[in-house]
C-alpha positions in Angstrom: -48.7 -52.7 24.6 -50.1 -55.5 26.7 -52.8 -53.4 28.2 -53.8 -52.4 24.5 -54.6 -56.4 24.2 -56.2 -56.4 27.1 -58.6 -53.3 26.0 -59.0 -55.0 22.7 -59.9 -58.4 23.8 -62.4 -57.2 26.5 -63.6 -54.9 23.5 -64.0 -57.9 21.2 -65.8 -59.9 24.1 -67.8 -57.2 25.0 -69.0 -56.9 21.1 -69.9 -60.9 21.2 -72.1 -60.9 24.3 -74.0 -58.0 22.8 -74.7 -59.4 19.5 -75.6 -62.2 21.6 -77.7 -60.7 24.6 -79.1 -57.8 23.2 -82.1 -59.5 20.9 -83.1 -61.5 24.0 -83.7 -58.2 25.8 -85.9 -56.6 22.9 -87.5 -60.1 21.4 -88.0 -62.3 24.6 -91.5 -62.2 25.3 -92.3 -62.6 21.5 -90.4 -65.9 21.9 -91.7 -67.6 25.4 -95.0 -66.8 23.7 -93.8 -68.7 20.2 -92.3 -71.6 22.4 -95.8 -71.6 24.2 -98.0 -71.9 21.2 -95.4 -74.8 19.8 -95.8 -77.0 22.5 -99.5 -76.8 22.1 -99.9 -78.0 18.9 -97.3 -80.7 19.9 -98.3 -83.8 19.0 -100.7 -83.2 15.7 -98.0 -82.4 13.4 -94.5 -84.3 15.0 -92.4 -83.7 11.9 -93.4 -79.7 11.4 -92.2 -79.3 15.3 -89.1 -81.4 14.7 -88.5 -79.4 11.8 -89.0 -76.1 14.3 -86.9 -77.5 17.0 -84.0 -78.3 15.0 -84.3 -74.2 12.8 -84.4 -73.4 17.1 -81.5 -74.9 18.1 -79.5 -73.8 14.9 -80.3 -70.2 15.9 -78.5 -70.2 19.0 -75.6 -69.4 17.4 -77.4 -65.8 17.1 -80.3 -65.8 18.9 -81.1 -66.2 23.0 -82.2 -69.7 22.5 -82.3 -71.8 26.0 -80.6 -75.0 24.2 -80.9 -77.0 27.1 -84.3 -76.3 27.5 -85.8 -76.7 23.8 -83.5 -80.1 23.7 -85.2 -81.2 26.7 -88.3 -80.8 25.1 -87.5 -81.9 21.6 -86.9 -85.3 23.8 -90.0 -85.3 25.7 -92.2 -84.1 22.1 -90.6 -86.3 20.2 -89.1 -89.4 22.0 -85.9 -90.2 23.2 -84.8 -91.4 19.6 -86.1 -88.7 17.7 -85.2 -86.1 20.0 -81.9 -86.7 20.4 -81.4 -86.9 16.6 -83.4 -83.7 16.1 -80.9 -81.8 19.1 -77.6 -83.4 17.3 -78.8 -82.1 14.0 -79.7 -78.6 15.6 -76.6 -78.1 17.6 -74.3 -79.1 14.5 -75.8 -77.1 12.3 -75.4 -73.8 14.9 -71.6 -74.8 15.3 -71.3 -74.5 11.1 -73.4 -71.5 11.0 -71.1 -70.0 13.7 -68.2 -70.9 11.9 -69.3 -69.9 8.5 -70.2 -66.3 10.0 -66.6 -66.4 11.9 -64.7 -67.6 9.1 -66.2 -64.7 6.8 -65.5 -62.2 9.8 -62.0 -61.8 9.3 -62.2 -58.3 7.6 -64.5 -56.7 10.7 -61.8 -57.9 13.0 -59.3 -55.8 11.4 -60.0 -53.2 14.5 -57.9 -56.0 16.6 -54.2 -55.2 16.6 -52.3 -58.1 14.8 -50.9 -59.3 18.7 -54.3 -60.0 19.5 -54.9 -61.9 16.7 -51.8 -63.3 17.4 -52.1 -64.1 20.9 -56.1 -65.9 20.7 -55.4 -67.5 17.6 -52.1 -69.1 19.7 -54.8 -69.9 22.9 -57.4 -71.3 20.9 -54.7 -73.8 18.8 -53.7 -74.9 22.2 -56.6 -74.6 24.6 -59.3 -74.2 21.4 -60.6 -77.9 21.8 -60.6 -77.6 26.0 -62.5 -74.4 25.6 -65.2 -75.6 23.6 -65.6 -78.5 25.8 -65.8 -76.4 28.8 -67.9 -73.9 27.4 -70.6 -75.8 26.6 -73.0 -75.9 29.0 -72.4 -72.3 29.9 -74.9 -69.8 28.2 -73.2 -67.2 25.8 -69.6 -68.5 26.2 -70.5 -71.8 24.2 -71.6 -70.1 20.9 -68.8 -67.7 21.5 -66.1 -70.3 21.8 -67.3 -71.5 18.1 -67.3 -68.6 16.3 -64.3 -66.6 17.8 -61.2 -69.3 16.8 -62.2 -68.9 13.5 -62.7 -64.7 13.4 -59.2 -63.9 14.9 -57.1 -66.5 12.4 
């Protein structure tokens, strides 16, 4: 029994990263090219590229997005102020998205046997808060750590 856990977690991990990874693989050059063009046109039209930045960092949730990076440069293109405000709003509104998508998930979990749900929806009410913390700065895990407490309830 526990190894069928084990087989279905790594199976539901597994399934994550590659909803995660796999568009970077086919769409990557399409978006360093993108990124390349914004910062270009930069500093004509602040408010368009804020608007951009922020749709950017929403999309991580989904999408190969180097957070780090495109706050770094929402900062530098827009000010301390602005940036910051712009990578908050971002950030946030990947963290609903993901939950949104993970609270509507429930039925394409029902693969999981109901002592894995058990078992991660007991380690993410204990640990849930610790692992999002932790997470964060690490690529993949952070979006995953938002959207999987909410899949396996």
């Amino acid at each position: 029994m526990w190894q069928r856990t084990v087989r279905n977690s790594l199976l539901l991990m597994l399934i994550v990263l590659a909803v995660i990874l796999v568009p970077f693989f086919f769409f990557h050059e399409y978006i360093d090219s993108w990124t390349a063009g914004l910062l270009k046109t930069s500093g004509r039209h602040p408010a368009y590229i804020g608007l951009l930045l922020c749709i950017l960092l929403a999309s991580d949730i989904l999408l190969p997005v180097p957070s780090s990076i495109v706050s770094t440069g929402a900062g530098f293109l827009l000010g301390f102020f602005y940036g910051t405000i712009i990578s908050f709003t971002g950030m946030l509104l990947g963290c609903l998205i993901g939950y949104a998508l993970g609270k509507s998930s429930g039925k394409a979990m029902r693969w999981l046997d109901e002592e894995t749900k058990v078992r991660m929806g007991r380690f993410f009410q204990r640990s849930g808060k610790w692992a999002i913390i932790i997470a964060r700065p690490i690529p993949v895990l952070a979006e995953a750590t938002v959207f999987l407490p909410v899949s396996v309830k």
